[in-house]
C-alpha positions in Angstrom: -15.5 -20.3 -12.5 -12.4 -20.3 -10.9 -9.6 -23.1 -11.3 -6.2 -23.3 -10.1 -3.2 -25.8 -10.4 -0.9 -26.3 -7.6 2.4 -28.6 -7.9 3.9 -29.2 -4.7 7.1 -30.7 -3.7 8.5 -32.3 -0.9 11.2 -30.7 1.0 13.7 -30.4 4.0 11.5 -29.0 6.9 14.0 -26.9 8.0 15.5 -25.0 4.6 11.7 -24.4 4.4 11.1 -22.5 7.5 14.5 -20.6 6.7 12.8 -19.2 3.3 9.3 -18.5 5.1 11.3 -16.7 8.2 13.7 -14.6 5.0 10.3 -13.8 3.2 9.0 -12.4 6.9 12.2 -10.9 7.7 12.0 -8.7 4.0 7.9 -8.1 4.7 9.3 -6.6 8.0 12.0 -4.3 6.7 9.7 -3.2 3.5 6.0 -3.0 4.6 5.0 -1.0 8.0 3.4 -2.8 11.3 0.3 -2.5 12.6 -2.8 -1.6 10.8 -2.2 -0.8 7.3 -4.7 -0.5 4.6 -2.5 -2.3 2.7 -1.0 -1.6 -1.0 -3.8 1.4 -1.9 -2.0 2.3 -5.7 -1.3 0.1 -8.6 2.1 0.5 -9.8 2.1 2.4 -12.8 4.0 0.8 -16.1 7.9 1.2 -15.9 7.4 3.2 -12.3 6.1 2.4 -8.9 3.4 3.6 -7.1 5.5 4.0 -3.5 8.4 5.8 -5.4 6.7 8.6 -7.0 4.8 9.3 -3.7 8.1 9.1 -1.7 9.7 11.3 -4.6 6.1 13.6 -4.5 7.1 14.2 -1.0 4.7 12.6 0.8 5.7 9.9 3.1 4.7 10.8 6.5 1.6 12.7 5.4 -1.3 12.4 7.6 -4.8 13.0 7.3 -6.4 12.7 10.8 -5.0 9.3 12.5 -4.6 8.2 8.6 -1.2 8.2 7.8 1.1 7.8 4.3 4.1 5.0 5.6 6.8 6.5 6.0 8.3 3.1 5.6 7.0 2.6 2.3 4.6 5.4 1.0 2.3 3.2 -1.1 1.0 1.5 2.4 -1.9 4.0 4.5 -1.7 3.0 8.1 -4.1 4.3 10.5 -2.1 5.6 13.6 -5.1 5.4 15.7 -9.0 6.1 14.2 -8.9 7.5 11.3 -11.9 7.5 8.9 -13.2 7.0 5.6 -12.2 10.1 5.0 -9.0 10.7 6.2 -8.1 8.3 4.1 -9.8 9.3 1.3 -8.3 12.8 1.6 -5.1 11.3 1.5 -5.8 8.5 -1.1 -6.7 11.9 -2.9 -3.8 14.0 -1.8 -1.3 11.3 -3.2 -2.9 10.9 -6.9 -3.4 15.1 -6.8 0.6 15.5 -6.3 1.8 12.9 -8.0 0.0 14.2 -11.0 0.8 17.8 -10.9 4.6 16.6 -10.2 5.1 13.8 -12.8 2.2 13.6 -15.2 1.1 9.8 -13.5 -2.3 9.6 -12.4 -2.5 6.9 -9.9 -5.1 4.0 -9.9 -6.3 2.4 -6.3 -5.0 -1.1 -6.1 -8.4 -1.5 -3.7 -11.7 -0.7 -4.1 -13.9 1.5 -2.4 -16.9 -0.3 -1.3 -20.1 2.2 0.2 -20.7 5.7 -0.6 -17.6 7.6 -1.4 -19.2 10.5 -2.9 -20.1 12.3 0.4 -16.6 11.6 1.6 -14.0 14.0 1.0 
């Protein structure tokens, strides 16, 4: 089962829309257009995910049309049609480094639904 609480307030239409437009206005500047795949890492404790593959060296990597942000390097994008596995060479490209460089092994934030085991 699944329950959930909500308390809503009334407000001034206007100071709302200027919060909604600063929260798209922050998504814009920290998260890449287009199609992204989304957050793929969980953050690790005390770290982040998108720093240690920025710091691995990785944003900008590509794998096919699949693509590491170089916006924000825990965000794949696809650039055009990439595939299962582009992405899942780079999903494993970015744990591999990461890794070998600072001892974190990175867990997917997603999951992989279908047969991952021929990919890659």
């Amino acid at each position: 089962m699944l329950a959930a609480l909500l308390k809503l307030e009334h407000g001034d239409p206007q100071q709302i829309q200027a919060r909604l437009d600063e929260f798209t206005a922050q998504r814009r500047r920290t998260q890449p257009p287009g199609a992204s795949m989304g957050s793929m890492f969980r953050n690790p404790p005390g770290d982040y995910a998108g720093r240690l593959i920025e710091a691995a060296g990785l944003k900008g990597a590509r794998s096919g049309d699949a693509q590491i942000s170089s916006l924000h390097a825990n965000f794949f994008v696809n650039t055009g049609a990439a595939t299962a596995q582009d992405v899942y060479k780079l999903i494993r490209l970015a744990q591999k480094t990461v890794y070998e460089k600072f001892g974190v092994q990175l867990e997917l934030e997603v999951e992989l639904v279908g047969d991952w085991k021929s990919v890659g």
